[in-house]
C-alpha positions as CSV (number, residue, x, y, z in Angstrom):
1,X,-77.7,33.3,-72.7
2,X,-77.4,34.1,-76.5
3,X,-73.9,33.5,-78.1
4,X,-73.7,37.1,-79.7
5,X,-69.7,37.7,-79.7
6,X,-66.8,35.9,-80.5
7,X,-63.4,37.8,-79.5
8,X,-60.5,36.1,-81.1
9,X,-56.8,37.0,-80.4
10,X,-54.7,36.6,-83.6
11,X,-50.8,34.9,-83.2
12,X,-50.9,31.4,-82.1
13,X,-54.5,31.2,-81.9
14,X,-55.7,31.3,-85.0
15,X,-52.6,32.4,-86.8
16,X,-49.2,30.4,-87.1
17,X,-46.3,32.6,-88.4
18,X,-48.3,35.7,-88.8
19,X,-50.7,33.8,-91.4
20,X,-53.8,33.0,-90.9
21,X,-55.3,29.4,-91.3
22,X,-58.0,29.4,-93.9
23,X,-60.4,26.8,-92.0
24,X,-60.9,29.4,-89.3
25,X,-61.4,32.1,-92.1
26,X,-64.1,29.3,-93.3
27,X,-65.2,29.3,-90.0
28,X,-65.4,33.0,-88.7
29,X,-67.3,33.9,-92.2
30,X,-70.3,30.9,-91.1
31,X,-70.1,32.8,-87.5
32,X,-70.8,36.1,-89.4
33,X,-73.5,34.7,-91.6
34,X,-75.3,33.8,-88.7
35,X,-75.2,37.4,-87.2
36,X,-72.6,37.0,-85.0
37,X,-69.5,39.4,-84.6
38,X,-66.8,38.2,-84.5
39,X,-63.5,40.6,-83.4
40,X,-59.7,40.2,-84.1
41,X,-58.1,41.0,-80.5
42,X,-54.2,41.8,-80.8
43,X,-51.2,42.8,-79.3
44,X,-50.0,43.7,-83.2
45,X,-50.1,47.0,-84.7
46,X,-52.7,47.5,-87.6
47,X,-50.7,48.0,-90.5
48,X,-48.6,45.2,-89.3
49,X,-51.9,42.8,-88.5
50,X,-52.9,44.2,-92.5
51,X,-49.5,43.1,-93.8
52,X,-49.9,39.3,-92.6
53,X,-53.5,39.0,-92.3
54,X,-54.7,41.1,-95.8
55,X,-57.8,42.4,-95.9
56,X,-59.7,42.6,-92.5
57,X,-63.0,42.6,-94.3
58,X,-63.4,39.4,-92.9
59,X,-64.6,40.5,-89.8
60,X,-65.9,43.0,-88.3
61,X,-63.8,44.8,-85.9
62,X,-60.5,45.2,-84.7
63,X,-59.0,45.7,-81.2
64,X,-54.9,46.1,-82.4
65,X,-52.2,47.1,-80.1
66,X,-53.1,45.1,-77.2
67,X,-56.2,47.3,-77.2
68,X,-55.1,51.1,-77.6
69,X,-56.7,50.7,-81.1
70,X,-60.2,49.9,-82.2
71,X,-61.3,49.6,-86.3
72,X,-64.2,48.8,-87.8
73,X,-63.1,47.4,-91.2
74,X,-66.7,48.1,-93.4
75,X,-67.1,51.5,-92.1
76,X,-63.4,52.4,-92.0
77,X,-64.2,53.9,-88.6
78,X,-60.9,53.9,-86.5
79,X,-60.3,55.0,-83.2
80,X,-56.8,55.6,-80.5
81,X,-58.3,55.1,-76.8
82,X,-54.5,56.1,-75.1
83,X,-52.1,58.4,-75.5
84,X,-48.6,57.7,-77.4
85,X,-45.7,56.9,-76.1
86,X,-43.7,60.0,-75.2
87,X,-40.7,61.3,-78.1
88,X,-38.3,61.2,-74.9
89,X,-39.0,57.8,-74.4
90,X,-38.4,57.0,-78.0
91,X,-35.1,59.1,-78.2
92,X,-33.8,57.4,-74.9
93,X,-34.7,53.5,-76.8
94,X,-33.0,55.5,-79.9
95,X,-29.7,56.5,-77.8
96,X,-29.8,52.9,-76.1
97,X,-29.5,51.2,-79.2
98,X,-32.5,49.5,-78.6
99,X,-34.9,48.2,-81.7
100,X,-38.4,48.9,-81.7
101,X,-41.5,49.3,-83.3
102,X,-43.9,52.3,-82.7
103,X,-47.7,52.1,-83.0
104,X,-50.1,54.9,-82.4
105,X,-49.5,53.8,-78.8
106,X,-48.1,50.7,-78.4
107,X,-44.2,50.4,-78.4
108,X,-43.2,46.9,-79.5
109,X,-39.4,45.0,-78.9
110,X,-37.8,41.6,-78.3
111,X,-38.4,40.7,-74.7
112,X,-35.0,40.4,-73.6
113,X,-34.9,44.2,-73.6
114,X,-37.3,44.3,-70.7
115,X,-34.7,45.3,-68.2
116,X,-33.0,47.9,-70.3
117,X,-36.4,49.4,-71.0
118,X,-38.2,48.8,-67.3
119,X,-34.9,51.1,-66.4
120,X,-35.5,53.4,-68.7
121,X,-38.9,53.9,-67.6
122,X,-37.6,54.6,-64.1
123,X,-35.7,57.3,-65.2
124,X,-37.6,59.2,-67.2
125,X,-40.7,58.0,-64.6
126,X,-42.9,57.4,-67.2
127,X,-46.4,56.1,-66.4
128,X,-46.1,53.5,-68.7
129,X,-46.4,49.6,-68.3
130,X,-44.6,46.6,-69.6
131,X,-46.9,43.3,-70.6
132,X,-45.1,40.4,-72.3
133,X,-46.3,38.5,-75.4
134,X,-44.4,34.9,-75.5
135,X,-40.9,36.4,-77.4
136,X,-42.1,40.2,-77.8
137,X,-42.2,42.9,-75.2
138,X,-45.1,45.8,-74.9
139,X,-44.8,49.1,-73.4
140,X,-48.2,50.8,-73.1
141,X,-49.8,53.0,-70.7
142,X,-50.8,51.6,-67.2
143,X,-55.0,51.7,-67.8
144,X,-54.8,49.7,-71.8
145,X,-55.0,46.3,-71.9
146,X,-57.2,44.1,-74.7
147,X,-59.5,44.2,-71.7
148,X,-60.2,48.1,-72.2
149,X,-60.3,47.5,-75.7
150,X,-62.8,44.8,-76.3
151,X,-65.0,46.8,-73.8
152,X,-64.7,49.9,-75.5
153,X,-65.7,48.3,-79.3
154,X,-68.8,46.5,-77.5
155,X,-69.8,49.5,-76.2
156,X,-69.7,51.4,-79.3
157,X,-71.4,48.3,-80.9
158,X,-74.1,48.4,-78.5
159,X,-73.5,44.4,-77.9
160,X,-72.5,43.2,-73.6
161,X,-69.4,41.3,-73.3
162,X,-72.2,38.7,-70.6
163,X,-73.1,37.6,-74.6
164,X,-69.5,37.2,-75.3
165,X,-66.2,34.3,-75.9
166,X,-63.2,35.0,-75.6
167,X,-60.3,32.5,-77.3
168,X,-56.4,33.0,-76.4
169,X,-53.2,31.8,-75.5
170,X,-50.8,33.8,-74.2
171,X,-49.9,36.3,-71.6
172,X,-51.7,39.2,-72.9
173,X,-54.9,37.4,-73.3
174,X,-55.6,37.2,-69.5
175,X,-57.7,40.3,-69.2
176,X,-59.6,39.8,-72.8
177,X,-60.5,36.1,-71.3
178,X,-62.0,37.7,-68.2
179,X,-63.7,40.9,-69.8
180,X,-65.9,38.2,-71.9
181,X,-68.4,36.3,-70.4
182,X,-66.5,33.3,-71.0
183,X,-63.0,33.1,-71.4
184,X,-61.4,30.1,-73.3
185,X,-57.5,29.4,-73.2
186,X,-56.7,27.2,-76.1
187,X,-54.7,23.4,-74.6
188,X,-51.0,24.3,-76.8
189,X,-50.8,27.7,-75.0
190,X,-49.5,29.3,-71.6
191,X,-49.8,27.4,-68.5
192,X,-51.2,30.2,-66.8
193,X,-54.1,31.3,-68.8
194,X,-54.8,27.6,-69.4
195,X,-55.3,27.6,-64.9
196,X,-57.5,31.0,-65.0
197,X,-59.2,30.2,-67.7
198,X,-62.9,29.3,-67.9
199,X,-62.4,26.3,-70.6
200,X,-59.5,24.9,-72.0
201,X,-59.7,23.8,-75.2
202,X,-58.3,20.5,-76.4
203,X,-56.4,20.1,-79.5
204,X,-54.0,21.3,-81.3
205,X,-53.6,24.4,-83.6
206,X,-55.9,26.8,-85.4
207,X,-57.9,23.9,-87.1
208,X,-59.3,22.7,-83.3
209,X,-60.3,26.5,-82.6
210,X,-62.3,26.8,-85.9
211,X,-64.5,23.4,-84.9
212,X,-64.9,25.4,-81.5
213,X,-66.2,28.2,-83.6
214,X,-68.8,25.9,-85.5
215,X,-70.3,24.2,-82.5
216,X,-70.5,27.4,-81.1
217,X,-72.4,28.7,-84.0
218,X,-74.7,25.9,-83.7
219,X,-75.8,25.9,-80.2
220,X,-76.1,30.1,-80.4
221,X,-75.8,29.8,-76.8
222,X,-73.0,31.2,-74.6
223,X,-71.4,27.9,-72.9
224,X,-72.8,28.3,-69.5
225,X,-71.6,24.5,-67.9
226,X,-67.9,25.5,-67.6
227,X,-66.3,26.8,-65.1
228,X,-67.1,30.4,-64.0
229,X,-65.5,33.4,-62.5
230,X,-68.7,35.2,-61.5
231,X,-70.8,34.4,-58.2
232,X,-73.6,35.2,-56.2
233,X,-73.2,35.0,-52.8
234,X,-76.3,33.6,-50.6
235,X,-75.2,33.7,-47.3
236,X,-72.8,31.7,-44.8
237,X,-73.9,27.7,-43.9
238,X,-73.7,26.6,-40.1
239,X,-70.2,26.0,-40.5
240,X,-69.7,29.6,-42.0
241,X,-68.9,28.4,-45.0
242,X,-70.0,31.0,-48.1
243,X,-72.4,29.4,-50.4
244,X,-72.3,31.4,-53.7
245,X,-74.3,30.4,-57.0
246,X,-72.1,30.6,-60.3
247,X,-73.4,33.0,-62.5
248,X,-74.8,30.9,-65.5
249,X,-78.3,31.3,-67.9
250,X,-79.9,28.5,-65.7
251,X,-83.0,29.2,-63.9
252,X,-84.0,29.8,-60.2
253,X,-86.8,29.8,-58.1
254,X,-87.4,30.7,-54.9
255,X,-90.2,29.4,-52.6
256,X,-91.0,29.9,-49.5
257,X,-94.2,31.1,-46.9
258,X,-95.8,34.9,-47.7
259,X,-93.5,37.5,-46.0
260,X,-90.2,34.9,-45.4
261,X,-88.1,36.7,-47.2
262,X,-87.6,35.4,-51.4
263,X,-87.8,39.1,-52.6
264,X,-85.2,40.0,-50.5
265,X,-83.3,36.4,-51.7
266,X,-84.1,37.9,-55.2
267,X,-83.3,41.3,-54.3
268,X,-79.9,40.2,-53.3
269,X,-78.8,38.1,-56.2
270,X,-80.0,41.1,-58.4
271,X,-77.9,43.1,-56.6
272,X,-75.1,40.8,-57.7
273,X,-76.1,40.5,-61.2
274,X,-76.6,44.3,-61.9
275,X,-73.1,45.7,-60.4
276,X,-71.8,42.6,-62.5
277,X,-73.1,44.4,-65.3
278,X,-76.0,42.1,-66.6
279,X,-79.2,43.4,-67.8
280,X,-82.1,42.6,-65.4
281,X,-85.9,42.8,-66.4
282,X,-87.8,42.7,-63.0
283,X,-91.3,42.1,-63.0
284,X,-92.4,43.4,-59.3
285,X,-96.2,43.0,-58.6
286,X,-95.6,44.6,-55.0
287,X,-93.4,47.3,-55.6
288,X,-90.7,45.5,-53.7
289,X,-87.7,45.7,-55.8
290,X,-88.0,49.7,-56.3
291,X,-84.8,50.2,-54.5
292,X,-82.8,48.5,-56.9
293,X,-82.7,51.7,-58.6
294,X,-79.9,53.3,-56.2
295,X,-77.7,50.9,-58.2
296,X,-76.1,52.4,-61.1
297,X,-78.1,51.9,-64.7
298,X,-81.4,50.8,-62.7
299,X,-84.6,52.6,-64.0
300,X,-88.1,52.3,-62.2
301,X,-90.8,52.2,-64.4
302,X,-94.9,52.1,-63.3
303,X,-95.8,52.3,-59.8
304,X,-98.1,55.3,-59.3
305,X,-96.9,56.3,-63.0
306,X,-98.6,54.9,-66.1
307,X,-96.9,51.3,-67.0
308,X,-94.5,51.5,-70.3
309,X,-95.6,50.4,-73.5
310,X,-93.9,47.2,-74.7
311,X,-92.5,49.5,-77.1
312,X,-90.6,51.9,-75.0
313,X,-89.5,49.3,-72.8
314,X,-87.7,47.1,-75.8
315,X,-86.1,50.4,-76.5
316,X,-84.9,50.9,-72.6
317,X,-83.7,46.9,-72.7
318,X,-81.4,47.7,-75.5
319,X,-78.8,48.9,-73.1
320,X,-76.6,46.2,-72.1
321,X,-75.4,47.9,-68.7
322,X,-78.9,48.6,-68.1
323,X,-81.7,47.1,-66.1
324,X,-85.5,47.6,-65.6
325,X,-87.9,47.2,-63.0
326,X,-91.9,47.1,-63.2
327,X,-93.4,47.9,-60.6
328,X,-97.2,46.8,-61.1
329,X,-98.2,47.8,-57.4
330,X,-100.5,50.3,-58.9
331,X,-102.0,48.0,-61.0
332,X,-105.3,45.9,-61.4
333,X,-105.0,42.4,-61.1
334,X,-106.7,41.6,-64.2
335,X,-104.8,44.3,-65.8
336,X,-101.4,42.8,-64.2
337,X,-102.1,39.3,-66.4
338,X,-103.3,41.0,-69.2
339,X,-100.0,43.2,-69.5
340,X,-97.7,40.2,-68.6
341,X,-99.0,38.3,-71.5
342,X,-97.9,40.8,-74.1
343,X,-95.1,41.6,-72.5
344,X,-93.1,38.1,-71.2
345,X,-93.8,37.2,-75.2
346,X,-91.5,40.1,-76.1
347,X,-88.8,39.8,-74.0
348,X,-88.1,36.1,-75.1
349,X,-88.3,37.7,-78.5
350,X,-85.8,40.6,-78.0
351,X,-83.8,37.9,-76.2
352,X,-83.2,35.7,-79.2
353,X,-82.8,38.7,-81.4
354,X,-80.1,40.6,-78.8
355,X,-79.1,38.5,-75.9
356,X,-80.8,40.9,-73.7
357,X,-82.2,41.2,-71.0
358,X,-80.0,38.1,-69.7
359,X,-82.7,37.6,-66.9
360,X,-86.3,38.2,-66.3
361,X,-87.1,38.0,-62.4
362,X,-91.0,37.5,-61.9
363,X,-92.6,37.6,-58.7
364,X,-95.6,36.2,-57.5
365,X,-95.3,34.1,-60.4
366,X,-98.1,31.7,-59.7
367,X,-100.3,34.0,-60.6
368,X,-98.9,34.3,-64.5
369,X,-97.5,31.1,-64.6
370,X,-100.1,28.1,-64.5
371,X,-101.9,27.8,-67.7
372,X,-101.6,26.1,-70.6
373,X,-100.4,29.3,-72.4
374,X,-97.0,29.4,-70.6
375,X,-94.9,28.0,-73.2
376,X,-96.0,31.1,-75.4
377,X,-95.2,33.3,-72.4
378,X,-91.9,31.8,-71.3
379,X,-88.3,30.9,-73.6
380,X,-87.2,28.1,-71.7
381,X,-84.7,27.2,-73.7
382,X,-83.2,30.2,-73.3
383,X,-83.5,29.7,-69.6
384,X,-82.2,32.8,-67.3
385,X,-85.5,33.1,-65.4
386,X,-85.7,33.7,-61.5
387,X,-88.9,32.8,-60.7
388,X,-90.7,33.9,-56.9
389,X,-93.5,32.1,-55.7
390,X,-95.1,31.1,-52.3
391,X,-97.2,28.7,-54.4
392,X,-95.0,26.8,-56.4
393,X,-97.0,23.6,-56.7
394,X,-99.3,26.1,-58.9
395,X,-96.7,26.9,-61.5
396,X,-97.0,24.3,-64.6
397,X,-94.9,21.0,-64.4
398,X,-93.2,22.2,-67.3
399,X,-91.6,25.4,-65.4
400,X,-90.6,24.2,-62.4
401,X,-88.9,21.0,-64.0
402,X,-86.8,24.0,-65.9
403,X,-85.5,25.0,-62.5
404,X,-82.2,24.3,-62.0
405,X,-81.2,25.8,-58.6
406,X,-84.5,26.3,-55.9
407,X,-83.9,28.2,-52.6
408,X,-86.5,28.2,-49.7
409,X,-87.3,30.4,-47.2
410,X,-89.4,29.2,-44.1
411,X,-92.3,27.1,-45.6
412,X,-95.2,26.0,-43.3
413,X,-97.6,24.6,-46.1
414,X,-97.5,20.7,-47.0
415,X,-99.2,20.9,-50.0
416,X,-95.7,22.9,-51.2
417,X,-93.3,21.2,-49.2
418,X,-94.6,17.7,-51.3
419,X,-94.7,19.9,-54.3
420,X,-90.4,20.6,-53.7
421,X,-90.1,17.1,-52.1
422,X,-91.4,15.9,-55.5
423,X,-88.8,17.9,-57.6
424,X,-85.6,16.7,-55.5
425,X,-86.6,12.7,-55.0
426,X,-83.7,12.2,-57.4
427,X,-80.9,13.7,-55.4
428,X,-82.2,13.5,-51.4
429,X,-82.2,10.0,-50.5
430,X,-84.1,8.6,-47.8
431,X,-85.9,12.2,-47.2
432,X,-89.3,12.4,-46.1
433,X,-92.1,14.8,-46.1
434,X,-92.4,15.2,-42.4
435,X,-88.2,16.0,-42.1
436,X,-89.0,18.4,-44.7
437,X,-92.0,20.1,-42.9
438,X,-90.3,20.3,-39.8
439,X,-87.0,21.9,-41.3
440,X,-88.3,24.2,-43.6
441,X,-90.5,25.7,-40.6
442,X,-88.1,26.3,-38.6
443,X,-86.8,28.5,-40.5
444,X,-86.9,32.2,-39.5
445,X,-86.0,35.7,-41.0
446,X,-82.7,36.2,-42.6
447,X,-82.3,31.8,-43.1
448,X,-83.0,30.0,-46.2
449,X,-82.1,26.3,-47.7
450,X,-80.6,25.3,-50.8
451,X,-82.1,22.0,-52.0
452,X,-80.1,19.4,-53.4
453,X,-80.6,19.7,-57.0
454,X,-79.0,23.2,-56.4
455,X,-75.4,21.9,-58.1
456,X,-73.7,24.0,-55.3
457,X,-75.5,22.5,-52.3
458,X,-73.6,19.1,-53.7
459,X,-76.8,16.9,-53.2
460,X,-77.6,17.7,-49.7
461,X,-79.7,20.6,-48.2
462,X,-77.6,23.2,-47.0
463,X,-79.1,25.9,-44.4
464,X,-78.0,29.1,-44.9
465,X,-77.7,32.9,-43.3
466,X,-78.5,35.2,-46.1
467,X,-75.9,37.5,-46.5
468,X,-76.7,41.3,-46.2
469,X,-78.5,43.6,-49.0
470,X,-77.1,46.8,-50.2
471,X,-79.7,48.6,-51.6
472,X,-81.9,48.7,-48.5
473,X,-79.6,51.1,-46.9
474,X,-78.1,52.7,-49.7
475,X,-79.8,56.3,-49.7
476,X,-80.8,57.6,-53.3
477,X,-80.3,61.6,-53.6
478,X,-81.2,61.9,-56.9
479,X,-82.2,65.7,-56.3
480,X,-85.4,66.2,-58.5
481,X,-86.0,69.3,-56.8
482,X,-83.0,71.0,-58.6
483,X,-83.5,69.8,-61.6
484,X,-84.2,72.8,-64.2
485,X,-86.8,72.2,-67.1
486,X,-85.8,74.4,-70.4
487,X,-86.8,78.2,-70.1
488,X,-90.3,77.4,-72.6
489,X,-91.5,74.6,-69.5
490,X,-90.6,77.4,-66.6
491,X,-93.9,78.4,-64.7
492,X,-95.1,81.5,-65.6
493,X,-96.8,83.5,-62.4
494,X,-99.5,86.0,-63.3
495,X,-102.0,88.4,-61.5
496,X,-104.4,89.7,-62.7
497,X,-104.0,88.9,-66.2
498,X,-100.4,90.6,-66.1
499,X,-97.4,88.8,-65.6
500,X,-95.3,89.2,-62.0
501,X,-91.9,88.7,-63.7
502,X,-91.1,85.7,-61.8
503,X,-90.4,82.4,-62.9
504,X,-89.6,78.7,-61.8
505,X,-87.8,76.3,-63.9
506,X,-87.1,74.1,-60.5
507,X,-89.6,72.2,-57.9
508,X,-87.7,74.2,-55.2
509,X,-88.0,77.8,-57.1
510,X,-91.6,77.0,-57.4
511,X,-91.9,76.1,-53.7
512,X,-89.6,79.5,-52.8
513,X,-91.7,81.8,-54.7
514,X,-95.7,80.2,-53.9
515,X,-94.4,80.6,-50.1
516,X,-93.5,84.5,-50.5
517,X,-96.9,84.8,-52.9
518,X,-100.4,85.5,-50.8
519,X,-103.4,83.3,-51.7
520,X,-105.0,86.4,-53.6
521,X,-102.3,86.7,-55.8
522,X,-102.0,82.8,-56.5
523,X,-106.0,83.0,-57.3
524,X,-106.0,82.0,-60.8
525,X,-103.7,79.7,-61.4
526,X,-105.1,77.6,-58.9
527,X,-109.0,77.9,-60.1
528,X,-107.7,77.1,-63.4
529,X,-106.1,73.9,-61.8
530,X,-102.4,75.2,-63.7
531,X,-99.7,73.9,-60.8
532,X,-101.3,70.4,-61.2
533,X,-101.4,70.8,-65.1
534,X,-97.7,72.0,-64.9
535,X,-96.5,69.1,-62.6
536,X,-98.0,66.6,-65.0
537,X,-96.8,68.2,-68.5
538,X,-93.5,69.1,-67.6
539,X,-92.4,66.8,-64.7
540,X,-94.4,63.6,-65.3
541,X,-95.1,63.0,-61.4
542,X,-98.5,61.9,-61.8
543,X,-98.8,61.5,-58.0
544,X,-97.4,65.3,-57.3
545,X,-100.3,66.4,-59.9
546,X,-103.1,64.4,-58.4
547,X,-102.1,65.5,-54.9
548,X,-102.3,69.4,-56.3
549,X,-105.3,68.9,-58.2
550,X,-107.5,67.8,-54.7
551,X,-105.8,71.3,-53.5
552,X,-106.8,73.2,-56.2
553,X,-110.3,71.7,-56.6
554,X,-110.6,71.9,-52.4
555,X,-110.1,75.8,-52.7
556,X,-112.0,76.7,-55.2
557,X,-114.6,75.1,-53.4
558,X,-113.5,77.6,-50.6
559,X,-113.0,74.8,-48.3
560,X,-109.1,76.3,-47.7
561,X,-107.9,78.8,-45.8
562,X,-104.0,77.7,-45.9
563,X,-103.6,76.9,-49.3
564,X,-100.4,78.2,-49.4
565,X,-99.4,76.1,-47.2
566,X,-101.2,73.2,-48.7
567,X,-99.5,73.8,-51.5
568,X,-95.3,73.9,-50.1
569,X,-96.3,71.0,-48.0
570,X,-97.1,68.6,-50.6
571,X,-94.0,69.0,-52.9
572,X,-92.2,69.2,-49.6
573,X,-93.6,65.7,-48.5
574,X,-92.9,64.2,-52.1
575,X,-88.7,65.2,-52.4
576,X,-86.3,65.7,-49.9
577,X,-85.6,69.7,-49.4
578,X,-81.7,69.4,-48.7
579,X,-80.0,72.5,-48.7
580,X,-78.3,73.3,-52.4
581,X,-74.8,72.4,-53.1
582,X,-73.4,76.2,-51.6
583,X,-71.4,78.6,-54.4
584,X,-68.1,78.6,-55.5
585,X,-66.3,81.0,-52.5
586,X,-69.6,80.9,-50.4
C-alpha cells in the first residue's frame, strides 16, 4: 500500500529536552517534498509544543494534548474535539495544593500526584481519565486519546490511517501506534509499546528515527513485512486450529472448480477488510458480491443500472472508509473487457496518487487477465490484488508469480492442478500431481486449502473449514419506499387536463394513491408513458421504469384490464412494503 502518512509523537521520539533534533527536521521537510504529511502527535499543550518546538510550519498538522486538539499550522485552522476539564475540578487541584497545567482540555501534573488526583476524581465523580506520560500525569476525558485524534485530522484531511506510520515511545503512544496502519515503537523506549508494537526500531535517539523517515520516503510504500495486528480469518484446520491471513498489500488468488465456493472465500475476506475500514474496489462479473453492500460504506454500482463512468467512480474511491462494487452481470462480454481496460488502468493510477482503493478484487479474472497488455492493466508493484479464477493456468506467468498467498477450493481439472503444482515446487517437497488431484477433489462445499507458499500455511498444505459469512444473512432495510424526493420531483396526478390535488413524493404514496385511483382517471398519464418517465428521472431504478413502461405500452394497446393492479404489483415486487415506523404517541 502507498506510504501516504507519517504520525510522529514529539518528547523522546524526535525531541530530547523539549528541542527538537534538526536531522529529523531535515528529514520530515524531504517527507513533505515528496507529498507526504507528516503530523506532530502529542501529549503537550500547543502553546507549550510552540514554546519548545517554534514554528510548526514545518509540518503540517498537529494533534496536541494527547489528542483533544487538532491544528493545521498553514491554514491556521484549529479545532477542540472534548470538553474541558470542569472549574470544580480545577478549584479542588487548587485547594489541594496540587500544581498543574490547564490546556483547552488536557490537565497536565507530575505523576506522583496520581493518587491525590484519581481521589479527587472519585469525589467529585468526574468522567474523566488518567493516562501516564513517563514522569508527567494526564487527566482527560474517558473517549480522547492520540488515537481519537489522529483519526479525527485524517478524516478531515481526507487521507486513511491503512496509508499511515505511526513512531512512539511511551505510554501514551499505544493507541496512536494501533490507529495507524503500522505502528512503530522506537528500541530506547517503554517495554510495553516496544511488545505491542508492530516494529521496533533499532537505534538510538532522534537521529535513528529520521534514517527511518528517509527509507521510508524512498520505498513510498507502507512496510507491509512486519508484524501485524490485523487478520483475516479463513476458517478452522482439522485440528480446529484458526488459520487467519495478516492483513498486508500482498496479493491473493483463489482457484478452484466453477461453483466451489472462491467468491464466497473472497466474499469473506472482504468482509474482513471493509469493517477494518479498507477501501475495496470489487470487480464482480456475476453480480455475486452485491450483498457486500449491507456493510457499512459499501455502494453497488451497475447491475441492471448503467455502469459508472471512470470518472464518477475515482470520485466515489476517494473516500477512505468507503468501498465499491461493479457489478457487470448486466453487461456484454465484449463490453465487460472493453470497460475493464480503461478502468483497471485508473485505479493503479489513483492508487499511486492516493493510496486508494487498497485492494481491487477481480473475478473471473482469466478472462481480463491473459494478454500481453496486462502489465498496462495491473500495478503489481503495488500489489494488493485478490484475484478469482477457475482457470488460473490462463492468467499470464507474470500475475500469478505476483501471488503471494493462493487458496483452493475443490479442483477437479489437471490441467490447473499442474498449473498450482508448478507455482509451489519450491516449498512442497516430494508432492506430486496425482496427491494433488486426489486432494483437491475431495474437497466439498464450505472446505478449502491453503498452499504452501501461503506464509501462514508454514510450507505445508493446510485444509480448512471456511468460517461463516455475514453479509449473506445480514438483511438490508434500506427503505427506498419512504424516501421523499424534493416537492418540484413529487408526481403530479391529473384528469382531464386539471389537476386532482394529490401528490406523491414517496414510492409508497404513489402506490397508496394509484390503488384508490380507477383506470379512467389514471388514463393519461399512463398513454403518455409518465409513471415510467417519473421512476427513471427522479428515482434512477432503471428496472422499476422498464417494468412500468411494458404496463403502460400493454394498456394502451388495450391488452389490460387490471392495470391498476399491474401497476401496485410491480413496485410492490421491487421494495419490501414494511409497515412505516408508527407516530410519536400512536
Amino acid at each position: 500500500m502507498k506510504f501516504s502518512v507519517l504520525a510522529l509523537d514529539y518528547d523522546g521520539t524526535i525531541a530530547r529536552d523539549g528541542v527538537l533534533d534538526p536531522v529529523v527536521r531535515g528529514a520530515i521537510s524531504e517527507l513533505r517534498a515528496k507529498g507526504i504529511v507528516v503530523l506532530i502527535v502529542t501529549g503537550r499543550i500547543l502553546d507549550e509544543l510552540r514554546r519548545v518546538a517554534g514554528d510548526l510550519h514545518f509540518v503540517d498538522g498537529i494533534v496536541a494534548e494527547n489528542g483533544a486538539v487538532i491544528d493545521f499550522p498553514a491554514s491556521g485552522y484549529s479545532t477542540v474535539v472534548a470538553k474541558p476539564a470542569p472549574q470544580s475540578f480545577l478549584e479542588e487541584l487548587r485547594r489541594e495544593g496540587i500544581s498543574f497545567k490547564a490546556g483547552q482540555t488536557i490537565v497536565d501534573t507530575d505523576a506522583a500526584n496520581a493518587p491525590r488526583v484519581l481521589e479527587i476524581l472519585r469525589r467529585l465523580e468526574l468522567p474523566l481519565v488518567l493516562a501516564f506520560n513517563r514522569g508527567r500525569l494526564m487527566v482527560l476525558p474517558q473517549t480522547i486519546s492520540k488515537s481519537t485524534g489522529v483519526r479525527e485530522t485524517l478524516k478531515i484531511l481526507r487521507l486513511s490511517p491503512h496509508n499511515a506510520v505511526a513512531v512512539g515511545d511511551a505510554e501514551n503512544d499505544h493507541e496512536l501506534l494501533q490507529a495507524c496502519e503500522v505502528g512503530v515503537a522506537v528500541a530506547w523506549g517503554s517495554e510495553a509499546l516496544k511488545a505491542s508494537a508492530d516494529y521496533v526500531l533499532p537505534g538510538e535517539g532522534p537521529i535513528a528515527v529520521a534514517g527511518y523517515m528517509r527509507d521510508l520516503g524512498n520505498q513510498r510504500l507502507v512496510p507491509m513485512r512486519q508484524k501485524t495486528r490485523r487478520r483475516l480469518l479463513l476458517g478452522h484446520t482439522d485440528d480446529g486450529q484458526p488459520l487467519a491471513l495478516a492483513v498486508r498489500g500482498r496479493n491473493v488468488l483463489i482457484a478452484g472448480d466453477p461453483k466451489s465456493g472462491k467468491s464466497w472465500i473472497a466474499g469473506l475476506l472482504c468482509e474482513q477488510l471493509i469493517l477494518y475500514g479498507y477501501c475495496l474496489c470489487i470487480i464482480d462479473p456475476e453480480g455475486d458480491y452485491t450483498s457486500l453492500d449491507a456493510l457499512p460504506g459499501v455502494t453497488v454500482f451497475g447491475g441492471a443500472d448503467p455502469l459508472p463512468r471512470p470518472r464518477d467512480l475515482m470520485r466515489a474511491l476517494r473516500h477512505p472508509d468507503g468501498s465499491v462494487v461493479i457489478d457487470l452481470s448486466h453487461t456484454p462480454h465484449e463490453e465487460k473487457l472493453d470497460y475493464l481496460r480503461t478502468l483497471l488502468p485508473s485505479l493503479a493510477k489513483l492508487r499511486r496518487a492516493t493510496g486508494l482503493p487498497h485492494r481491487i478484487i477481480v473475478d473471473e479474472a482469466h478472462y481480463f487477465l491473459h494478454d500481453a497488455n496486462v502489465p498496462e492493466l495491473l500495478d503489481l508493484q503495488l500489489n494488493g490484488y485478490t484475484l478469482v479464477s477457475y482457470r488460473p493456468s490462463e492468467l499470464r506467468h507474470d500475475v500469478l508469480l505476483a501471488s503471494e498467498a493462493i487458496v483452493v477450493t475443490r479442483e477437479s481439472d489437471p490441467k490447473e492442478v499442474r498449473a498450482l503444482l508448478a507455482l509451489c515446487h519450491s516449498c512442497e517437497r516430494g508432492a506430486n500431481e496425482p496427491q494433488w488431484e486426489q486432494l483437491f477433489g475431495k474437497l466439498v462445499i464450505g472446505e478449502a486449502i491453503a498452499l504452501p507458499m501461503t506464509e501462514e500455511a508454514e510450507g505445508q498444505m493446510r485444509r480448512i473449514r471456511l468460517a461463516p459469512r455475514l453479509t449473506p444473512h445480514v438483511r438490508h432495510f434500506a427503505k427506498y419506499i419512504d424516501i421523499p424526493v424534493t416537492a418540484g420531483q413529487a408526481f403530479v396526478f391529473w384528469n382531464n387536463g386539471l389537476p386532482t390535488g394529490r401528490r406523491a413524493r414517496t414510492l409508497r404514496e404513489f402506490v397508496a394513491i394509484t390503488e384508490q385511483e380507477k383506470a379512467s382517471t389514471l388514463d393519461g398519464h399512463l398513454r403518455r408513458h409518465d409513471f415510467s418517465h417519473w421512476i427513471s428521472g427522479v428515482f434512477g431504478d432503471y428496472p422499476l421504469a422498464n417494468m412500468m413502461q411494458s404496463i403502460e405500452s400493454d394498456y394502451r394497446a388495450g391488452k389490460l384490464t387490471d392495470v391498476i393492479a399491474r401497476v401496485s404489483a410491480a413496485v410492490r415486487s421491487r421494495y419490501e412494503f414494511t409497515e412505516p415506523y408508527p407516530k410519536c404517541g400512536s
